[in-house]
C-alpha angles and dihedrals in degrees: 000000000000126000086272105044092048086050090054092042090051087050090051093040084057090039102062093040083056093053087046097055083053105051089054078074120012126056113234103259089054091061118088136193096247086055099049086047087044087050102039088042099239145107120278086236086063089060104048095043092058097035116017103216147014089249092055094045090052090043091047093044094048092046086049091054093050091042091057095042090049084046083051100052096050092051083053096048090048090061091063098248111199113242092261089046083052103051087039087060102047093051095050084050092066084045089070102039086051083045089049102036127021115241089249088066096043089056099043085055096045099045102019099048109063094188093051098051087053089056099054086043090058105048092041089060098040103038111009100039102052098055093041087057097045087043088050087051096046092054096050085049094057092044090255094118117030113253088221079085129082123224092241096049088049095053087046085051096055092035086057094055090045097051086061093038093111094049087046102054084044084061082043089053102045103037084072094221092087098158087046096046087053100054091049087047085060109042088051089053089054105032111024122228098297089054095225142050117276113242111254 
């Protein structure tokens, strides 16, 4: 990479943290150019030459995000996690993206942009899923998951909790007792309300 092309790497590098303070915040039709250029420190020539549009840069900023966290996971997986490791982490995952983007966005993106959700679509079956299924079967080899329960019903279970996992980690917040909320979180997704298996 020559002296240029490092210099235009390093503003689109500042411009999409800039996008990304502002999203925390802001939904996306309530960003404008002037304020991404305000906030990255740049002109809004800059912008629109490396990115062509708000849209884009939105779109760009938001792929980026998913592409490191599934980088990410895979980095963690790789580390042979045990299964309430796993579910801790995933958990803590759609804390961040919560904490980045606000669930408004993350819908919008997910149901409102056709060629995104095809994309997430995409690299979930072909990178997320498959270790989640070989790391499910693994657990239920080594007596970590029952085998009572089928892979499938596991992956609805967890999807379940993630899909409230917003809602959960407010109560956490404003229950005061965080670190507390989260490790009853935990031993009800493992071990149910009763704590342990009913004879048979």
């Amino acid at each position: 990479m020559n002296g240029f092309e490092k210099r235009a790497e390093q503003l689109k590098v500042k411009i999409r943290a800039a996008v990304i303070n502002m999203l925390q915040n802001c939904e996306p039709k309530n960003i404008r150019i002037t304020d991404i250029a305000a906030e990255a420190g740049v002109s809004q020539v800059t912008i629109y030459n490396y990115f062509g549009s708000k849209e884009d840069l939105i779109r760009e900023v938001f792929k980026q995000y998913v592409t490191e966290h599934v980088d990410d996971f895979e980095v963690f997986m790789s580390k042979g996690p045990t299964f309430q490791q796993f579910v801790q982490y995933v958990v803590l995952a759609d804390k961040e993206a919560f904490r980045r983007f606000t669930p408004e966005f993350i819908q919008q993106m997910m149901s409102g942009d056709p060629a995104f959700a095809v994309y997430i679509e995409e690299i979930t079956q072909q990178r997320a899923m498959p270790l989640m299924l070989a790391f499910i079967e693994e657990c239920k080899q080594n007596g970590q998951i029952s085998d009572k329960v089928s892979t499938e019903m596991i992956l609805t279970y967890i999807n379940m909790f993630v899909l409230q996992s917003q809602k959960l980690l407010e109560q956490a917040q404003q229950s005061g007792k965080g670190e507390q909320f989260f490790e009853e979180f935990l031993h009800l997704f493992f071990y149910g309300v009763c704590g342990i298996e009913p004879e048979s």
